[in-house]
Wavefront OBJ file of the C-alpha trace (Angstrom):
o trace
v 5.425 -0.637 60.999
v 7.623 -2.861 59.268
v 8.734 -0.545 56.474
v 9.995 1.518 59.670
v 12.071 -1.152 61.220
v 13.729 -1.842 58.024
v 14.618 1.529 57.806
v 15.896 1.967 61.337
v 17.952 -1.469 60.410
v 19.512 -0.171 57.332
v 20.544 2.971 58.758
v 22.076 0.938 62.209
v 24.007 -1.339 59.169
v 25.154 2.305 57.472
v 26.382 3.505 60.627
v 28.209 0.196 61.635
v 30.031 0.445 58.696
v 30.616 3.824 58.882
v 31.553 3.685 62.399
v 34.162 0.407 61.274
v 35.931 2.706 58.655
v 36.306 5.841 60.324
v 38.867 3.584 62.848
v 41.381 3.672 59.919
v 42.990 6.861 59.992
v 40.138 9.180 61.071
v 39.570 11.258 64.187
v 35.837 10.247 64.490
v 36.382 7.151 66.899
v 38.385 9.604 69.561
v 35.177 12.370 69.118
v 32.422 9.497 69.634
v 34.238 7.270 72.338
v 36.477 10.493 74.196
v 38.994 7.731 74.168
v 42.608 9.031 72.726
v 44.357 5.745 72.078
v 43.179 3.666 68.803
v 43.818 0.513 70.754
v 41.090 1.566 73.059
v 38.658 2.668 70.689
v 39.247 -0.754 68.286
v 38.791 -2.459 71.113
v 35.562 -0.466 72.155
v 34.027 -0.925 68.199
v 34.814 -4.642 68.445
v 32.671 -4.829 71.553
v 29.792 -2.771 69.549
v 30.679 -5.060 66.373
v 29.942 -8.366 68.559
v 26.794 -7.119 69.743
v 25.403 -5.609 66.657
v 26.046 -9.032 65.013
v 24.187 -10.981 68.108
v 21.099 -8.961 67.976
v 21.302 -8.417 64.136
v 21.370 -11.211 62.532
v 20.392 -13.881 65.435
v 21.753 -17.020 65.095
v 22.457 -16.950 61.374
v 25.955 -15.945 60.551
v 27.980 -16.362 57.891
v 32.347 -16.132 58.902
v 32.937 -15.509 55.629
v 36.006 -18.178 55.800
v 35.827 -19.596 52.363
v 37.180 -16.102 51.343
v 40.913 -16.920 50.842
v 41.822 -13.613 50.978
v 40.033 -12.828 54.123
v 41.528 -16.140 55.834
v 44.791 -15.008 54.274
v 44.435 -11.754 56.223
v 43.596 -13.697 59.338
v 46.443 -15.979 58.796
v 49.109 -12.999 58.463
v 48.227 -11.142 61.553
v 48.080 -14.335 63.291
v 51.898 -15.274 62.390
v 52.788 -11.322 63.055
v 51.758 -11.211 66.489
v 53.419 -14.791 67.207
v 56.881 -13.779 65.353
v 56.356 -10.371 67.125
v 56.473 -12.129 70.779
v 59.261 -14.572 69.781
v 61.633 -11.552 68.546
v 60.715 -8.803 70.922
v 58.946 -6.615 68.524
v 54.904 -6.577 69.998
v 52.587 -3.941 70.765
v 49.789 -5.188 72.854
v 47.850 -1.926 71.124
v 47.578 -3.546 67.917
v 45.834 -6.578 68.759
v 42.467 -5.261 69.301
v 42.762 -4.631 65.201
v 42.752 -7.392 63.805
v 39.435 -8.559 66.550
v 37.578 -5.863 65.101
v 38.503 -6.046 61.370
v 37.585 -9.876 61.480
v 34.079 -9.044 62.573
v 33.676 -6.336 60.390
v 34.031 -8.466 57.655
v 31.384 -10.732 59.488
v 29.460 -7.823 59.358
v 29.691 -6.796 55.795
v 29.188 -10.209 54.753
v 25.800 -11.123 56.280
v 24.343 -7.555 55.765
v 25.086 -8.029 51.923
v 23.386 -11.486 52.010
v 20.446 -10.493 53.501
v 20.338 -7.217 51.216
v 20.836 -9.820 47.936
v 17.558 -11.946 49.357
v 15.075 -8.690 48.925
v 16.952 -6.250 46.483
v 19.168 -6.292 43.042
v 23.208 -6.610 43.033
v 23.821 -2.919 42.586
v 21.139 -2.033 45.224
v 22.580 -4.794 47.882
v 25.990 -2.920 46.927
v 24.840 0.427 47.342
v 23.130 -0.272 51.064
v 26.727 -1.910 51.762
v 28.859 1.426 50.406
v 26.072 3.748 51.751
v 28.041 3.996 55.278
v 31.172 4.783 53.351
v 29.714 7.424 51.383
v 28.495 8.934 54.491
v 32.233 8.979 55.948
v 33.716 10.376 52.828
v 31.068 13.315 52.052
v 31.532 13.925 55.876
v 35.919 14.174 55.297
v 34.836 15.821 52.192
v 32.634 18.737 53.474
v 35.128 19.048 56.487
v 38.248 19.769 54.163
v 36.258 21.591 51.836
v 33.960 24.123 54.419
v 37.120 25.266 56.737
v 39.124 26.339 52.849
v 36.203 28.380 51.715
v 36.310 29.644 55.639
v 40.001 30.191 54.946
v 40.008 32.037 52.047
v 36.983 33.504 51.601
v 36.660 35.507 55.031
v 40.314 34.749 56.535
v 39.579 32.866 58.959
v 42.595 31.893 61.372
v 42.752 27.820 61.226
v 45.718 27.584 64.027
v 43.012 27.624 67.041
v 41.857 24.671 68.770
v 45.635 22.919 69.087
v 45.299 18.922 69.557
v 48.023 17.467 68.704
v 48.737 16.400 72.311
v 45.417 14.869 72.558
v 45.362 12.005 70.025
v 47.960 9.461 69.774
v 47.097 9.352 66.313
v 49.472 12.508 65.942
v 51.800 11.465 67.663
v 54.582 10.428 65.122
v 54.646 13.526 63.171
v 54.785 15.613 66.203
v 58.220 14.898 66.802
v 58.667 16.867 63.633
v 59.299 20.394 65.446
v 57.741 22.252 62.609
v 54.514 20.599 62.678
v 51.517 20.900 64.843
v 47.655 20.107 64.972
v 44.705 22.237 65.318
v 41.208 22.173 65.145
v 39.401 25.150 64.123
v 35.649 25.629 65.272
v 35.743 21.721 65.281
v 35.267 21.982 61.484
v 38.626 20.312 60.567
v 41.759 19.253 60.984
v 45.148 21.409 60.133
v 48.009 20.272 59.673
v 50.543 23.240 59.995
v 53.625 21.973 58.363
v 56.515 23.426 56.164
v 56.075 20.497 53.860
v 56.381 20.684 50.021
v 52.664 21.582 48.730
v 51.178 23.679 45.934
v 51.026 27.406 46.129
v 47.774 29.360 47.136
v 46.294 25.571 47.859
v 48.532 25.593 51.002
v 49.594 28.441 53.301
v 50.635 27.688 56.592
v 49.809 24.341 56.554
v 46.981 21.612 55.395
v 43.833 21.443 55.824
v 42.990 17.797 56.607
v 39.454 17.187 57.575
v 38.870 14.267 59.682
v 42.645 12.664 58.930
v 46.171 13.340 60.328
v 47.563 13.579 56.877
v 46.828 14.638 53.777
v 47.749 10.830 52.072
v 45.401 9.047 54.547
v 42.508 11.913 53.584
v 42.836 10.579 49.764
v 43.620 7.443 50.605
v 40.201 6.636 52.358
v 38.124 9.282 50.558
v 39.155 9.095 46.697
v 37.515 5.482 45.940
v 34.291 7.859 47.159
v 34.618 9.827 43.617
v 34.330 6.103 41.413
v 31.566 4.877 43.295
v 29.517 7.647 43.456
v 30.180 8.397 39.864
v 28.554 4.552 39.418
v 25.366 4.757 41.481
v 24.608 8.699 40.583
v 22.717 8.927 37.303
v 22.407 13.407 37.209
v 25.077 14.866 34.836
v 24.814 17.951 36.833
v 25.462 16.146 40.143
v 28.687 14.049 38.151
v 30.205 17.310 37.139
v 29.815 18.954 40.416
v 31.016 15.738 42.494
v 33.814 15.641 39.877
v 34.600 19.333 40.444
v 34.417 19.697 44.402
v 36.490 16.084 44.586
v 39.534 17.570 41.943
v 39.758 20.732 44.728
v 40.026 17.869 47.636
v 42.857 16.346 45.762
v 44.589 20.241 45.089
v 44.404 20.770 48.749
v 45.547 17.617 49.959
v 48.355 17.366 47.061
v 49.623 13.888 47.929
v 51.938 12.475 45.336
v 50.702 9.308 45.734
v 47.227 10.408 45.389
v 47.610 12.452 42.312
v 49.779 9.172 40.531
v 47.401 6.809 41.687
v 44.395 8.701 40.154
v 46.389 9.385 37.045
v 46.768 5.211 37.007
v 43.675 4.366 37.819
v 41.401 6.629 35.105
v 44.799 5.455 32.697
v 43.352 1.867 33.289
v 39.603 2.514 33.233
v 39.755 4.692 29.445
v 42.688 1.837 28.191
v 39.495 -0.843 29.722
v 36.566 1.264 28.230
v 38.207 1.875 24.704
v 40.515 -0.493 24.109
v 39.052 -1.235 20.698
v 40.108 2.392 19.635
v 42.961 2.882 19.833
v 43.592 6.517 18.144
v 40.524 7.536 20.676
v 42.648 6.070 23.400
v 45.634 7.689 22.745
v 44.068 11.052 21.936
v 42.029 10.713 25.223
v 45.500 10.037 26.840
v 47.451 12.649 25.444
v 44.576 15.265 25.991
v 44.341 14.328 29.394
v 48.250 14.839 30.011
v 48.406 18.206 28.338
v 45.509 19.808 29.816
v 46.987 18.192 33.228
v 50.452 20.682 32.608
v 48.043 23.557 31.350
v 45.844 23.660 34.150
v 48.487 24.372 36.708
v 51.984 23.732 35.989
v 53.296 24.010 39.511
v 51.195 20.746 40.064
v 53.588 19.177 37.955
v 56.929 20.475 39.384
v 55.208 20.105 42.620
v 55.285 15.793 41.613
v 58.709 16.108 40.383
v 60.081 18.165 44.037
v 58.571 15.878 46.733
v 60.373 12.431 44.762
v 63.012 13.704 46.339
v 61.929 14.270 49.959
v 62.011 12.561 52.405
v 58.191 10.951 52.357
v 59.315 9.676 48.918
v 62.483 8.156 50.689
v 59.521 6.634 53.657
v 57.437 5.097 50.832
v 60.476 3.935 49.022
v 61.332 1.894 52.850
v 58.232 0.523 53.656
v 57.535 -0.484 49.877
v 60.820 -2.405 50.130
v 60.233 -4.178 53.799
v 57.433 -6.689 52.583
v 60.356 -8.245 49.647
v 63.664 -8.375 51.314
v 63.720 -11.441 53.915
v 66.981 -11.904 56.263
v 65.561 -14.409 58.499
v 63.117 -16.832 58.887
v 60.574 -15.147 61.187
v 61.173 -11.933 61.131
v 59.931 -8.930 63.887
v 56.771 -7.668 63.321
v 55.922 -5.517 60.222
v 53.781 -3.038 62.820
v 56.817 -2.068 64.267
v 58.365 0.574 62.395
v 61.510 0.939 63.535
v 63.014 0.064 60.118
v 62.400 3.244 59.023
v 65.121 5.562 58.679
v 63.056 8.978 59.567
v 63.571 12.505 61.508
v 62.386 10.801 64.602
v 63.606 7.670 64.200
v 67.305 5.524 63.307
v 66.379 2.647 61.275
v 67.375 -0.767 63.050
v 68.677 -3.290 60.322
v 68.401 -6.220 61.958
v 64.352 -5.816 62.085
v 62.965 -7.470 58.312
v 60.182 -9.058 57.516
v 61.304 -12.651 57.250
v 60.487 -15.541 55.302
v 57.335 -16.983 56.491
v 55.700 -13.429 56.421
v 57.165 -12.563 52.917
v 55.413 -16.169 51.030
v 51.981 -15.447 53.055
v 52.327 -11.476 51.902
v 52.955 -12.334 48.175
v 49.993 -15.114 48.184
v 47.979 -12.622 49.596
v 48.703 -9.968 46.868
v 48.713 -12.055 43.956
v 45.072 -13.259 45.347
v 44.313 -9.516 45.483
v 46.143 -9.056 41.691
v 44.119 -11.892 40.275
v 41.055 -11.073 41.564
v 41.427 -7.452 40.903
v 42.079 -8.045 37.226
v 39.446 -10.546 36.622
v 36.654 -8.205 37.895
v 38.068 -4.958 35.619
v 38.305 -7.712 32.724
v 34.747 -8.915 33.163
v 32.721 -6.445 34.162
v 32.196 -4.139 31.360
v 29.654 -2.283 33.129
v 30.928 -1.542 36.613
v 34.288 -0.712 35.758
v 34.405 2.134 37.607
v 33.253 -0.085 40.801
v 36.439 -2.841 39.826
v 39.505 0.394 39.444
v 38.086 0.568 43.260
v 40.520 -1.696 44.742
v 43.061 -0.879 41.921
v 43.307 2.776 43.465
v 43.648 0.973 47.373
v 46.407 -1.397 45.658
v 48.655 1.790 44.040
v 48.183 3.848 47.676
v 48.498 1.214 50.267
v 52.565 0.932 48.350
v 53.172 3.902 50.802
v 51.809 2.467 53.987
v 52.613 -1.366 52.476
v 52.300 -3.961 55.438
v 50.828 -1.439 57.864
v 47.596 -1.944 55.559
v 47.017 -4.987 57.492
v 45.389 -3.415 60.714
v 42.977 -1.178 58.559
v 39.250 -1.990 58.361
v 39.464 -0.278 55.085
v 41.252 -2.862 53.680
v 38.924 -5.509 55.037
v 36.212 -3.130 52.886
v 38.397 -3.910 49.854
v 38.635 -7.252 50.142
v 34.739 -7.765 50.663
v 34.477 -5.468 47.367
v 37.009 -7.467 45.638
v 35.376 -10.886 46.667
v 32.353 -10.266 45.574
v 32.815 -8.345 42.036
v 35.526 -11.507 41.142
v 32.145 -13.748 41.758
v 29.507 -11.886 39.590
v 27.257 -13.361 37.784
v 24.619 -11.944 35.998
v 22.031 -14.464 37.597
v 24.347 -12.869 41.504
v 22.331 -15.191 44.343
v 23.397 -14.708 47.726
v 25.128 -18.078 48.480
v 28.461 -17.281 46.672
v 30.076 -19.201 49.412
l 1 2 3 4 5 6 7 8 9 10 11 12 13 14 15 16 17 18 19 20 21 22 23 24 25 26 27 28 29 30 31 32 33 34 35 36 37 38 39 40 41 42 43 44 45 46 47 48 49 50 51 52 53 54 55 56 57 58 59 60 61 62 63 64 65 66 67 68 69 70 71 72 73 74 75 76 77 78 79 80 81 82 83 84 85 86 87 88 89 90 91 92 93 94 95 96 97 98 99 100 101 102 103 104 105 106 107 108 109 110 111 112 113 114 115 116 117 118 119 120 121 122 123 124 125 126 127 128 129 130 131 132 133 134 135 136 137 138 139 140 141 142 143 144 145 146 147 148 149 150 151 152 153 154 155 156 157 158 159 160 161 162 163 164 165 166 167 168 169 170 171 172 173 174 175 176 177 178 179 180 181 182 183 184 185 186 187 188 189 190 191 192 193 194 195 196 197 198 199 200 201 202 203 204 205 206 207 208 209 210 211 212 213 214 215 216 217 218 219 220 221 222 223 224 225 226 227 228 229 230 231 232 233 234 235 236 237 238 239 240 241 242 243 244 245 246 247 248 249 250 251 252 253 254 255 256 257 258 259 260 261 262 263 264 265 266 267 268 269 270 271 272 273 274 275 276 277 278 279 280 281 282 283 284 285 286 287 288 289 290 291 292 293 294 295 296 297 298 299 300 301 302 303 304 305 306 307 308 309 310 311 312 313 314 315 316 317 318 319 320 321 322 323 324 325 326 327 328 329 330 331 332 333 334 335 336 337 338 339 340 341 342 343 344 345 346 347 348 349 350 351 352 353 354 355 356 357 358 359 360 361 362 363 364 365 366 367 368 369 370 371 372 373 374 375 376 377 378 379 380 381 382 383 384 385 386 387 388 389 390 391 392 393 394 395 396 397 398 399 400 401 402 403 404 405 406 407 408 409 410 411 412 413 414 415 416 417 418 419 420 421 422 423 424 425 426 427 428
């Protein structure tokens, strides 16, 4: 009977994370709640998040405050939403954000004690991750079933249209072009004239559970690493390896396919860094059998670094380091941007007090990150985890502040910067 609880517990903890994750970027809060404003349905999950943590773990909580990243975090969104009201620039919507990120972190922090009492590090870690897995192989099969759908038996992916149902479309729908459908509820499409690779891309993209292709790798490629850690079957490596390289084609964000590039870059230069003529052979083989493969992949890089989503990262990359006053407006207010549906305002910036409390928190995050891919030799490919979120979250920047999945990556970070071989549960 007890056996059974536990079980029924862990799989309540899977889907709480799960459920916490899916509110970045994903359509899966709007399907579960029928609620078609994120503000709603992070304030809804916050509401779920309190009582889970009540009934779950009693009257023995941790808050997780002697994080400094995570009281960074706190801090930041704090100062936003007080600068916001002072200069005109809030959005009631986005408070319920940072409510529910702050007890998600609650959430993942107990959970992993209590796991770290009964079971090993890399189990505790694996119950933590197994909610995210479950979210990414569910993006993944979704992207992956409607293309076979597509191409195999021709199926017609503009049915189903959307887009006026989810404010989470709602920016790129003033692009006239672009629409939303989705097909057989399998997965999102994305039909767009954008910039993509040939036969991977017809009429649009197939998205899965995102609005975008970037957010799809963005949440779902850190999925490949840690999988690749915890699975131990060649067979299942090289097929996880194989069905996650056609997610990438299909997406074909820039950002993605550079960040991945980076990222195995770092773990190889990490793994054989004692070898040098390995290294460099490993390197070079990697870059030529990247043109072979497909060499439209390659002038497909080189075309979109001069569209306009290069010119949008290029922006919002920029905002966090160029101060004018000494509060600022609010970095969730985008109206900086110079876009199709938008004239950038230049008198919105993200001010002084912001900018010191941004580059604390990233050279935290950058000191952290490199003492974990440093030190642990044999869960590198767990440490390049946050180092692919760092290289992505350059395109989305500040906005990276409301996500959950960032509140993921700093629990991960935290607690691989505080290994020890000897790991008890009171690293706080």
């Amino acid at each position: 009977m007890g056996l059974k609880i536990k079980k029924v517990n862990y799989f309540f903890d899977s889907f709480m994370i799960l459920l916490n994750i899916s509110n970045s970027y994903s359509i899966i809060p709007y399907l579960f709640f029928f609620q078609y404003i994120r503000g709603v349905n992070s304030a809804i999950i916050f509401l779920l998040n309190v009582a889970y943590i009540i009934f779950r773990f009693r009257k023995k909580v941790s808050l997780g405050f002697k994080n400094p990243m995570f009281l960074l975090f706190i801090l930041i969104n704090v100062f936003n939403y007080l600068f916001s009201l002072l200069t005109n620039t809030f959005g009631i919507g986005t408070v319920p954000f940072l409510f529910v990120n702050i007890t998600f972190y609650i959430i993942l922090i107990n959970l992993f004690y209590e796991y770290l009492n009964k079971y090993s590090f890399d189990k505790s870690l694996w119950l933590i991750f197994r909610g995210y897995i479950w979210f990414s192989l569910i993006g993944l099969f979704s992207v992956l079933s409607l293309f076979f759908l597509v191409k195999i038996f021709n199926v017609n992916p503009m049915v189903n249209d959307i887009g006026s149902r989810m404010d989470l479309f709602a920016p790129n729908l003033k692009n006239p072009s672009t629409n939303y459908y989705f097909p057989y509820n399998i997965s999102v499409f994305l039909q767009s004239k954008d910039i993509r690779i040939p036969f991977f891309q017809n009429e649009g993209i197939i998205t899965g559970i995102f609005h975008e292709p970037h957010t799809a790798t963005f949440l779902l490629t850190p999925a490949l690493f840690v999988l690749l850690y915890f699975l131990k079957s060649r067979l299942k490596k090289i097929t996880l390896i194989f069905l996650f390289t056609l997610f990438i084609l299909i997406q074909a964000s820039t950002t993605n396919i550079i960040g991945v590039l980076i990222v195995v870059s770092v773990f190889y230069f990490n793994k054989y860094k004692r070898n040098i003529i390995l290294l460099s052979l490993l390197i070079l083989g990697g870059i030529v059998s990247f043109l072979m493969i497909n060499p439209e992949i390659y002038s497909f890089i080189v075309l979109r670094f001069s569209s306009g989503s290069a010119s949008y990262s290029l922006t919002t990359l920029k905002f966090p380091f160029i101060p004018k006053t000494l509060i600022g407006s609010s970095f969730y207010d985008l109206s900086y941007i110079d876009t199709y549906w938008n004239v950038a305002d230049k008198t919105k910036n993200v001010g002084y007090v912001m900018f010191f409390l941004n580059l604390g928190f990233l050279i935290l995050f950058a000191v952290n990150l490199v003492k974990s891919i440093v030190r642990l030799k044999k869960r590198r490919l767990l440490a390049i985890v946050p180092l692919y979120f760092l290289l992505h979250s350059t395109k989305i920047a500040m906005y990276s502040y409301s996500l959950s999945y960032l509140i993921l990556i700093i629990f991960v970070i935290y607690i691989l910067s505080n290994y020890k071989e000897n790991y008890v549960a009171k690293i706080d």
